[in-house]
GUVEX-67176 format. One record per residue (C-alpha): x negated, y, z; residue in three letters. Coordinates in steps of 0.02 Angstrom, whole numbers, plus 50000, padded with zeros to 5 digits. Layout:
XYZALA/...
end
This chain:
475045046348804UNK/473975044848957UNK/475475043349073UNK/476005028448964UNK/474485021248965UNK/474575022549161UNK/476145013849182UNK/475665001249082UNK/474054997849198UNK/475034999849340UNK/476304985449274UNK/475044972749243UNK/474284974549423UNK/474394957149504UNK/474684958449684UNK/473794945249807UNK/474504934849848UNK/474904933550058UNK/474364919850148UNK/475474912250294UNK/474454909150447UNK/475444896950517UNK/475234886550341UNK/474214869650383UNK/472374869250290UNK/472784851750272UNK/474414851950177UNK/473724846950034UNK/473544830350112UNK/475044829050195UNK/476034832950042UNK/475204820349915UNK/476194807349864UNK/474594793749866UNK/473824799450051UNK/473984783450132UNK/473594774449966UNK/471934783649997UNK/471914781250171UNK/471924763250140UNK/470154766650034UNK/469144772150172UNK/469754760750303UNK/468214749650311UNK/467174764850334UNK/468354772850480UNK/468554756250549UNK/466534756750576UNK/466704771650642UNK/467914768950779UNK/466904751750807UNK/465124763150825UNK/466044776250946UNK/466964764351066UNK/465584752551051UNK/466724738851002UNK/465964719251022UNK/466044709350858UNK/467194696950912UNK/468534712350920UNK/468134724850797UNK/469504713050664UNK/470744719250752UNK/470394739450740UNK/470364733450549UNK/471754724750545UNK/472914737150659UNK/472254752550531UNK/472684741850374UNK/474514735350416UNK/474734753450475UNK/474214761950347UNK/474824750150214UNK/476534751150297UNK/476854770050289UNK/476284770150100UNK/477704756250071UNK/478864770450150UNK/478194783550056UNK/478464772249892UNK/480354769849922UNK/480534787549986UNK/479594791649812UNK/480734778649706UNK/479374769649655UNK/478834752349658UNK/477974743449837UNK/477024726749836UNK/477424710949918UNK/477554713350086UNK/476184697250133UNK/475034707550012UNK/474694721550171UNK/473544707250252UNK/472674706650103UNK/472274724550057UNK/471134724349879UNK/472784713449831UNK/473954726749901UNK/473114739949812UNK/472774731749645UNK/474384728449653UNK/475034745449704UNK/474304754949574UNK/474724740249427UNK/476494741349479UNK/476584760649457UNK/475384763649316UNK/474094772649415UNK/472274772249365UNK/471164758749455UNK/470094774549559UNK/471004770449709UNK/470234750249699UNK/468414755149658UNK/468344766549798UNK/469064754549914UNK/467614741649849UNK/466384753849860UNK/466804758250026UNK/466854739050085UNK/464934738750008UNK/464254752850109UNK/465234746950268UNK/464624731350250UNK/463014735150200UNK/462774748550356UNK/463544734550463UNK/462224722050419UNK/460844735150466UNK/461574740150637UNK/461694721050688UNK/459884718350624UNK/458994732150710UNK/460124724250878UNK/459414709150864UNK/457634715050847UNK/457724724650999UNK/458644710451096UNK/457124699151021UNK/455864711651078UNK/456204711551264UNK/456234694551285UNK/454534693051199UNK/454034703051314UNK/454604692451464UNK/454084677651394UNK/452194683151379UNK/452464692251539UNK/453194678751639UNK/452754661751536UNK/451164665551498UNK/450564675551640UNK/450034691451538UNK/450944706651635UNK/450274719751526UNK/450694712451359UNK/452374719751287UNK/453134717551125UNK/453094737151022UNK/454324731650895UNK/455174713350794UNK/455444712750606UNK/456444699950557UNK/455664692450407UNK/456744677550357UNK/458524671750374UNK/458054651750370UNK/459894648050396UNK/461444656650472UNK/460894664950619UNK/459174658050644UNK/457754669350585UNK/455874670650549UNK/455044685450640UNK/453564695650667UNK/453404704350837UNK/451924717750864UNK/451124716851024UNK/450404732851119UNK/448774725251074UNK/448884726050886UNK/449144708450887UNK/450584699650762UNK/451684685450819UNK/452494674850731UNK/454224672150805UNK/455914662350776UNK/457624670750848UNK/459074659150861UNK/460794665850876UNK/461784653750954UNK/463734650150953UNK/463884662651126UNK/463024676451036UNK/461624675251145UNK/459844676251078UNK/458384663351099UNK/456574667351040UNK/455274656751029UNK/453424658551015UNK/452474646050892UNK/451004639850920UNK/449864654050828UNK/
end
């Protein structure tokens, strides 16, 4: 009885399975059928990315955008015919919430794919708007600082930090700098068609 018992043990013993070295952690992602679908989704955050590393001006940061969504939406076309299923419009690619509304309508995916491109395009944008903000304040602040210190004769005066209060219209602001002093000033910071930054100083 006990040596039946035994083998029984011995044939329900699962062996673990082996795992190949040479196997890629990633191939998970390689092998999914949606990767550049999803790719696509995170673009306006990796775009920022690239932008913040290489320290990309403005007027050029469309194009890292653009080159990473024709890319990306052109392999997932590929991967759709090599998949037999159903690719978008080509046009659609320079429009990419299109393209991947679109995407997923056409093969009765879910809509996760959209929201997380939208949600994605929020926080870039939002993250954007912060970086150029806290720019400008900084640009603002040193010229504060020259203007008290070479306008108005005051060498020791310097500006510790601008908030910028009001947007009155595109590009021209309402501003508070603090002075070493304690002091407030009111400012205005004008951001002309060159990019280049003009403050002004009230009269207090």
């Amino acid at each position: 009885m006990n040596e039946e018992n035994n083998s029984v043990v011995e044939s329900n013993t699962v062996e673990p399975k082996a795992i190949d070295p040479k196997e890629s952690p990633f191939k998970f992602i390689q092998e999914h059928p949606d990767r550049f679908l999803w790719a696509l989704c995170v673009v306006p955050i990796l775009g920022l990315i690239i932008e913040l590393a290489l320290s990309i001006p403005l007027m050029y940061s469309f194009f890292i955008y653009l080159g990473l969504n024709v890319g990306f939406s052109i392999l997932d076309e590929k991967e759709l015919t090599k998949t037999d299923r159903i690719a978008p419009a080509h046009w659609m690619v320079l429009v990419v919430p299109i393209y991947i509304w679109q995407r997923v309508k056409l093969n009765k995916q879910d809509k996760k794919a959209f929201f997380a491109w939208v949600i994605a395009f929020i926080f870039s944008t939002f993250i954007t708007e912060m970086i150029n903000d806290n720019a400008i304040e900084e640009q603002a602040c040193q010229l504060v600082t020259e203007i008290y210190q070479e306008q108005f004769y005051q060498k020791s005066s310097e500006c510790i930090a601008v908030t910028l209060d009001e947007e009155v219209k595109s590009g021209f602001y309402k501003g508070t700098a603090v002075m070493n002093n304690g002091v407030d000033v009111y400012i205005t910071v004008d951001i002309r068609k060159d990019d280049e930054i003009y403050v002004q100083i009230p009269n207090q």
